[in-house]
C-alpha positions as CSV (number, residue, x, y, z in Angstrom):
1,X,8.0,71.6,-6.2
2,X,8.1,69.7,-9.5
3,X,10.8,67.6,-9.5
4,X,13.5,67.8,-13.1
5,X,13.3,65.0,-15.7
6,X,11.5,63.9,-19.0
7,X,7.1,64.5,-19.6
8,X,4.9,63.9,-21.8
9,X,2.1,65.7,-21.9
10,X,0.3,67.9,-19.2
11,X,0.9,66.7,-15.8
12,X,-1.8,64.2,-14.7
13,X,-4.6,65.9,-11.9
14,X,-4.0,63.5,-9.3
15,X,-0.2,63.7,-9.5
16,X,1.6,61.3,-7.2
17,X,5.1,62.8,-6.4
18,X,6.2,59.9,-4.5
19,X,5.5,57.8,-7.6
20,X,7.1,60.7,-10.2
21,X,10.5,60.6,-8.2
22,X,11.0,56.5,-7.9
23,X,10.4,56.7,-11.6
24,X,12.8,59.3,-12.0
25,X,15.3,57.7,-9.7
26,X,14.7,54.7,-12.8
27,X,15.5,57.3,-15.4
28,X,18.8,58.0,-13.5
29,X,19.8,54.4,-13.4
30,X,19.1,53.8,-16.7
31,X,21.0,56.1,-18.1
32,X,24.3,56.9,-15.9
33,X,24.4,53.3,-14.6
34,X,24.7,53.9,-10.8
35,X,23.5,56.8,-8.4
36,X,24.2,57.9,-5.2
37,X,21.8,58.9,-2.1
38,X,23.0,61.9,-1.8
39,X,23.9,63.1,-5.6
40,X,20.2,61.8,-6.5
41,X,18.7,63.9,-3.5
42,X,20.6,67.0,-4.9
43,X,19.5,66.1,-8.5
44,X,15.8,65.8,-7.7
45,X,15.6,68.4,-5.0
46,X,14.3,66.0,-2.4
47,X,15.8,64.8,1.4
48,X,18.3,62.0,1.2
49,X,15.7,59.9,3.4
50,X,13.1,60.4,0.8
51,X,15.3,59.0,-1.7
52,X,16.3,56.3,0.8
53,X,12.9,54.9,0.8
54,X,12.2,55.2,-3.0
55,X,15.4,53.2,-3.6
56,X,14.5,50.4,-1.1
57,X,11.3,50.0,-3.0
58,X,13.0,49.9,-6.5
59,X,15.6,47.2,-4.9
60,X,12.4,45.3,-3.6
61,X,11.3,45.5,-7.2
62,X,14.2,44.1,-8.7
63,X,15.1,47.7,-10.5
64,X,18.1,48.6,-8.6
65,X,20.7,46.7,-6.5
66,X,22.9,48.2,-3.8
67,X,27.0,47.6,-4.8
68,X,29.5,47.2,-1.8
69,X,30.2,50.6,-1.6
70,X,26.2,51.6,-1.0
71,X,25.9,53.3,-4.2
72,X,23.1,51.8,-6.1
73,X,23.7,50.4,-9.4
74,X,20.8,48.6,-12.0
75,X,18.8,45.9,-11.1
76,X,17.7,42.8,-12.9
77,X,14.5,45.2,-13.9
78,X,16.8,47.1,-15.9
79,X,19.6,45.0,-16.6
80,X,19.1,41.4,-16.6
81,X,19.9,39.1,-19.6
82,X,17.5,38.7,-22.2
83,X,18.5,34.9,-22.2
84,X,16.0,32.4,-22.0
85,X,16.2,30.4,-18.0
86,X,18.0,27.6,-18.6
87,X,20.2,28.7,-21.6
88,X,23.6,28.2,-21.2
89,X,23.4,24.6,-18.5
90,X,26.0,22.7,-20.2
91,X,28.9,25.1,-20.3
92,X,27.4,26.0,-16.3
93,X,27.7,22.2,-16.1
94,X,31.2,21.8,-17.2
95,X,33.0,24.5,-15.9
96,X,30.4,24.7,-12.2
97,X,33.3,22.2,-10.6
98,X,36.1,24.7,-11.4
99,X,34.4,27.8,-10.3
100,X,33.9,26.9,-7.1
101,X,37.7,25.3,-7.4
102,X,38.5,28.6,-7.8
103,X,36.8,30.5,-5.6
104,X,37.8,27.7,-2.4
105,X,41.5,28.9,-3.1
106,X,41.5,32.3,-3.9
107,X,38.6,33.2,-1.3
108,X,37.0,35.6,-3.8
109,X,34.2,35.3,-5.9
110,X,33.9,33.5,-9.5
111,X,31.8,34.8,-12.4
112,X,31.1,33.0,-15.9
113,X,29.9,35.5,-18.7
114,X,29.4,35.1,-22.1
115,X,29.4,37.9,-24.7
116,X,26.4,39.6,-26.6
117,X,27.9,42.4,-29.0
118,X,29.4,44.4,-26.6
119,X,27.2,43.4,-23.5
120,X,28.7,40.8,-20.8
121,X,25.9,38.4,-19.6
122,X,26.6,37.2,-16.0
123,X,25.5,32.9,-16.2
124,X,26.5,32.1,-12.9
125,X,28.3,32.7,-9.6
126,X,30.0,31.2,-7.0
127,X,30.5,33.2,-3.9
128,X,33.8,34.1,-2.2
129,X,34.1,33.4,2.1
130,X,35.7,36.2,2.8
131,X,34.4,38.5,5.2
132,X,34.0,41.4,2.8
133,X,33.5,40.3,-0.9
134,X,31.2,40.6,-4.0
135,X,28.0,39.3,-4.7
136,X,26.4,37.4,-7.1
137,X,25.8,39.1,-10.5
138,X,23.9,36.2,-11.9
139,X,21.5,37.7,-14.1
140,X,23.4,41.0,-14.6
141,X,24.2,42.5,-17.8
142,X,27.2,44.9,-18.0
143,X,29.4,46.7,-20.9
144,X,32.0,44.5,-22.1
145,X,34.4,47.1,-22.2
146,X,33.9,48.0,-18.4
147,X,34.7,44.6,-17.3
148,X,37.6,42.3,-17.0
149,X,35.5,38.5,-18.8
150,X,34.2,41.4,-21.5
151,X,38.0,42.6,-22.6
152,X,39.3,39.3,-22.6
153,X,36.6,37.9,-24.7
154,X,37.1,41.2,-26.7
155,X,40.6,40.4,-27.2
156,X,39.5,37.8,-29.5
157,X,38.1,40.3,-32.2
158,X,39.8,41.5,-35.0
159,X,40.2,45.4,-35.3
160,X,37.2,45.9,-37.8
161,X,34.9,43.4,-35.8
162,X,35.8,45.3,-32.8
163,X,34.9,48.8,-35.2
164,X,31.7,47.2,-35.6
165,X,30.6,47.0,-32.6
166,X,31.7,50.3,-31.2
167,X,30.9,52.4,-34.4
168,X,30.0,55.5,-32.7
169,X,33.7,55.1,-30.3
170,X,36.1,58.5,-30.7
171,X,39.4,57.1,-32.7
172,X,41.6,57.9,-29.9
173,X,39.0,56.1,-27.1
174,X,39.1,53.4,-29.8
175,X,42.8,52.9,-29.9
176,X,43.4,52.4,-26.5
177,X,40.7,50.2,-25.8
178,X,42.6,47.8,-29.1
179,X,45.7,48.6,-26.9
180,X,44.0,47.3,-23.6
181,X,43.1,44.2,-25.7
182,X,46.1,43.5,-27.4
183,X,47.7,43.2,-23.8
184,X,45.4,41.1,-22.5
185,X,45.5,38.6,-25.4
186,X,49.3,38.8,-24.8
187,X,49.4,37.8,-21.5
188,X,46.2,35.8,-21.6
189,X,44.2,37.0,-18.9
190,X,42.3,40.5,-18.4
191,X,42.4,43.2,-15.5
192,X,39.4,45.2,-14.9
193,X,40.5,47.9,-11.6
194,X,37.3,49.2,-10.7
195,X,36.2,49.9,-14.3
196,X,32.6,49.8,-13.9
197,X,31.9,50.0,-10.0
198,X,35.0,51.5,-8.3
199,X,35.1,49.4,-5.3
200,X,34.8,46.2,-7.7
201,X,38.0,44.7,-9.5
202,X,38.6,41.4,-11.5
203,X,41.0,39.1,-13.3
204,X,39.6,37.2,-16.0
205,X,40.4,34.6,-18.7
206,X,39.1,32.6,-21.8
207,X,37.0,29.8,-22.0
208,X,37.8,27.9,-25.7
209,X,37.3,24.7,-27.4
210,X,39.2,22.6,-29.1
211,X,38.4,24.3,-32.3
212,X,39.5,27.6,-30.6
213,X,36.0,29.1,-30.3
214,X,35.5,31.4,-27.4
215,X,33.1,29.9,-25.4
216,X,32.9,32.6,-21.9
217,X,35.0,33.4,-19.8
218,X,35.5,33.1,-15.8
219,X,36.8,36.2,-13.6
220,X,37.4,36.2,-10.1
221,X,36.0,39.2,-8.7
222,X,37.7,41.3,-5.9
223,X,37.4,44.2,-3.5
224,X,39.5,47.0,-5.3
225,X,40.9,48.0,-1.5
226,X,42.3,44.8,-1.8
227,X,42.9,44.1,-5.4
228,X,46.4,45.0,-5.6
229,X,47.4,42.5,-2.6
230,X,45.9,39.3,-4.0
231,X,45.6,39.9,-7.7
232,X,48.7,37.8,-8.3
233,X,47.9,34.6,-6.8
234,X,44.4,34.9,-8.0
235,X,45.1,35.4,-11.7
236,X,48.0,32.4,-11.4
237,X,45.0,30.1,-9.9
238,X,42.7,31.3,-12.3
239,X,44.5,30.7,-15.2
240,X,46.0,27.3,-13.8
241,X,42.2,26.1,-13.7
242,X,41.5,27.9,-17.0
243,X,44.5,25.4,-18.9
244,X,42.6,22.3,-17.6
245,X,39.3,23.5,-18.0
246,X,39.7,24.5,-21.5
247,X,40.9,21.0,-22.2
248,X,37.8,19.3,-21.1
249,X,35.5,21.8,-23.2
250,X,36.3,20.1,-26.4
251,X,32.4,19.1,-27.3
252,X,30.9,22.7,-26.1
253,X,30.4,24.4,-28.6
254,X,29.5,28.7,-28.4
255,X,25.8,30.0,-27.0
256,X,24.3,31.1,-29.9
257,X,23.2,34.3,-28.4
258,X,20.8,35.0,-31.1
259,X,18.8,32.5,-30.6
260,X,18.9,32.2,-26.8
């Protein structure tokens, strides 16, 4: 049986379907973001287990990662940041100390991200101790829209800079996304409840310097079954670290992402 999905040209004489349907399970994560075991084995016409396998290759590869629900989602393959190593150190310096500030009190796990158009680049983590909790995303890459550092950085845009980036957006879609925004600049901080993977949710607030450029921003990343329970505390400690931190970051000044 030959599996569905894109060709070029005639199929090649000594056709490897074991290769055909890892590069197909690529073709699904590339373009619908995450997959499932048994949704991808239904798709392709193929045993779960035979998927199974195929995945655990691509996640040995680096082209897919397994989220904390065991869904798969991109890997660094497919969605790590184009920024050179190393760029980015000095705002990692300065705010390192208050991440893992952060993440001692609240339990959860701290991101930094900085913003790329409408891309969120993950700079660095520091791990929650809880039990059950997220992982690192250094690396990652993931629509600004879809995550809680990515709308409060967002928030920061006027309406036609925020046009610009999302020219091809439906009006309504793009009105309530400006209404998400406008909240979060009002009440300085930004909720993302299982926006991009449903078992992931995040507070997250605005790195600045004293010449009001954004500069990142740090989220604390929490297990939606649990978001509701400790979002509160966590946003207050998060933004407590966030007023002091911002008043140390007067000599950073913005990645330049273009060149980086």
């Amino acid at each position: 049986m030959t599996v569905p999905g894109p060709t070029h040209g005639s199929q090649p004489r000594e056709y490897l379907k074991s290769v055909d349907i890892a590069l197909l399970l690529i073709h699904i994560l590339r373009d619908d973001g995450s997959l499932s075991v048994s949704k991808a084995a239904t798709t392709l016409g193929v045993s779960p287990s035979t998927v199974h396998r195929s995945m655990a290759m691509l996640v040995y590869r680096g082209f897919a990662t397994q989220s904390e629900s065991r869904t798969y989602l991109r890997g660094p393959a497919l969605t790590s940041s184009t920024l050179r190593p190393g760029v980015g150190q000095e705002l990692i310096s300065a705010v390192g100390p208050y991440m893992a500030a952060i993440s001692a009190e609240t339990k959860e796990t701290c991101h930094l991200l900085v913003l790329s158009k409408n891309q969120c680049h993950f700079l660095h983590t520091v791990e929650g101790t809880q039990p059950v909790r997220i992982g690192i995303r250094r690396g990652q890459v993931m629509p600004a829209e879809k995550n809680s550092g990515g709308l409060i950085m967002l928030a920061e845009y006027s309406a036609s800079e925020l046009r610009a980036l999302y020219p091809t957006m439906p009006d309504l879609d793009f009105d309530e996304l400006r209404r998400i925004l406008n909240r979060s600049r009002q009440r300085r901080f930004a909720i993302n409840n299982g926006l991009y993977e449903h078992d992931v949710s995040a507070v997250a607030a605005c790195l600045h310097n004293d010449l009001g450029d954004v500069l990142g921003a740090l989220s604390v990343a929490i297990p939606t079954e649990r978001f509701r329970q400790v979002q509160r505390p966590c946003t207050e400690v998060l933004l407590r670290h966030i007023r002091d931190l911002n008043r140390r970051l007067t000599t950073v000044r913005p990645l330049d992402i273009r060149k980086a």
